[in-house]
N, C-alpha and C positions, 0 to 999 in steps of 0.2 A: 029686358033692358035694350036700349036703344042700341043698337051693334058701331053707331060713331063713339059714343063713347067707348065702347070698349077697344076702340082703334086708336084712339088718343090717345090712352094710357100705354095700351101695349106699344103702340108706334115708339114712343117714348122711348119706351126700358129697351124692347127686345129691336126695335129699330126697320126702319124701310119695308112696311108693308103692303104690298099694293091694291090689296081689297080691303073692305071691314074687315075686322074678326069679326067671329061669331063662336061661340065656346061652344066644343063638340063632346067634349066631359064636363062636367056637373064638379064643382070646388063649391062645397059648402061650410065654412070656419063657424066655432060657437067659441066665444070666451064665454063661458061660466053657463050661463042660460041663456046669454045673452046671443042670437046665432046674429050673425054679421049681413047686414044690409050690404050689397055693392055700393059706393058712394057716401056711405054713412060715416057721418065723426065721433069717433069711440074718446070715452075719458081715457088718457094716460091708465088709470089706475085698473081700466077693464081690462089692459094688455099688460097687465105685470106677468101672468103666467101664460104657458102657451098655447095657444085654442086647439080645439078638437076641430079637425079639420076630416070630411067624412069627404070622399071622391067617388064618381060614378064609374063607369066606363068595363073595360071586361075583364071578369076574373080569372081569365087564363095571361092574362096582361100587368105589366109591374109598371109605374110611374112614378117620378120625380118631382117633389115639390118644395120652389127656390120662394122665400122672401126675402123680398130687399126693399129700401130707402132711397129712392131715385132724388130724395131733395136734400143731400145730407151735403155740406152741416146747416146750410140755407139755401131755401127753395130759390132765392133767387139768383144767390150767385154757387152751383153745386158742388163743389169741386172734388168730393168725396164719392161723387152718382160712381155707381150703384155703392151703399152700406150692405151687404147681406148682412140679414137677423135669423136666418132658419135653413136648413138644407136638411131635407128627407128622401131619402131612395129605396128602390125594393117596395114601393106600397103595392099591394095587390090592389087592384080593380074592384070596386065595391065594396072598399074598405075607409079604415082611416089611417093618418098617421102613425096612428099608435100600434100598428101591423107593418109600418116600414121599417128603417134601417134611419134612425139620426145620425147624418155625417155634420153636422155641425149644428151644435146645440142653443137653444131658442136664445136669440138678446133681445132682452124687455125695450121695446120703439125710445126713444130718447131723444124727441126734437128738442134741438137748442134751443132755435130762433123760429119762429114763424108756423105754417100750414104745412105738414108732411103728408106726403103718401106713400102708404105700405102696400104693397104688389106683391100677390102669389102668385106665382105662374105653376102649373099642372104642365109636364111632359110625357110622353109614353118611351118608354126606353124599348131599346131594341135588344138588352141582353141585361140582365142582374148587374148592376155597382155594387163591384165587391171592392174593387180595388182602386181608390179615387186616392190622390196625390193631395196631401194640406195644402188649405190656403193658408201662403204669405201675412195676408190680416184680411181681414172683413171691409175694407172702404176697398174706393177704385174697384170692385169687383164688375163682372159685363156676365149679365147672365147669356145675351147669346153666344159670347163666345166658351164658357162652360157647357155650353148647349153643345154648340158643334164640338167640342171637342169631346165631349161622352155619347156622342150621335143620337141625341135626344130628338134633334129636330125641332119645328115649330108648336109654341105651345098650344094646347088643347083644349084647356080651360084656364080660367081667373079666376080670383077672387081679391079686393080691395076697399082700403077704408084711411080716412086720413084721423092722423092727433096733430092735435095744437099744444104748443109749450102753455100749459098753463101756469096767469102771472102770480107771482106772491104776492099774499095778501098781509099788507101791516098789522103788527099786533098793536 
């Protein structure tokens, strides 16, 4: 993938980047069978439950993987940026989610209004999250600054995908 795009998005969420990124672990999501395209618009209904997300990177190594709603509750005016939907720690390196540590449990994407996008970010921790303090609630969150403060650092890999509120249909 083109590394401006994935500058855009990250610039975005995590903030003041001064190169491209370029993903240096491997974030690969599947809902159901379906594995997730970077850029791709998933139906609502594919993200009811929470994707198998498999991560590269080294097995002597534990990572962190945040999603959140940078467009919540409208893309165009956000006032909720960042919604976190997901928080996993403790993954081992060349594993999946489902080998980490869920500190906060999957919320099914829920755009109100408009075109959303959902952003994983992949971190490398520098010592096991055992001991993480509750969030407050799920909007307003910043994942850099959850970053710095669990000394995560900058993220390592992506992975994202947008949903649209789809409209009701009269009976």
């Amino acid at each position: 993938m083109d590394p401006r795009a994935y500058f855009d998005v990250i610039n975005d969420v995590v903030g003041n980047f001064m190169d491209p990124f370029v993903p240096t672990v491997t974030v690969t999501a599947y809902f159901g069978d379906h594995r997730l395209t970077n850029c791709s618009e998933l139906r609502l209904a594919t993200a009811q439950i929470a994707p198998r997300v498999v991560i590269g990177g080294n097995q002597d190594e534990l990572y962190t993987l945040i999603m959140v709603d940078p467009d919540a509750p409208n893309p165009n005016e956000p006032s909720s940026r960042e919604v976190v939907l997901w928080i996993v720690t403790n993954i081992p390196g060349g594993t999946s989610t489902a080998e980490g540590r869920e500190f906060m449990a999957y919320d099914v994407p829920n755009p109100q209004v408009g075109f959303h996008r959902f952003i994983m970010l992949l971190y490398r921790q520098a010592s096991p999250l055992n001991e993480i303090e509750a969030l407050p609630s799920r909007d307003c969150f910043k994942s850099n600054e959850f970053a710095e403060k669990h000394n995560l650092g900058t993220p390592l890999g992506i992975a994202y995908f947008y949903v649209r509120r789809q409209a009701r249909r009269n009976a």
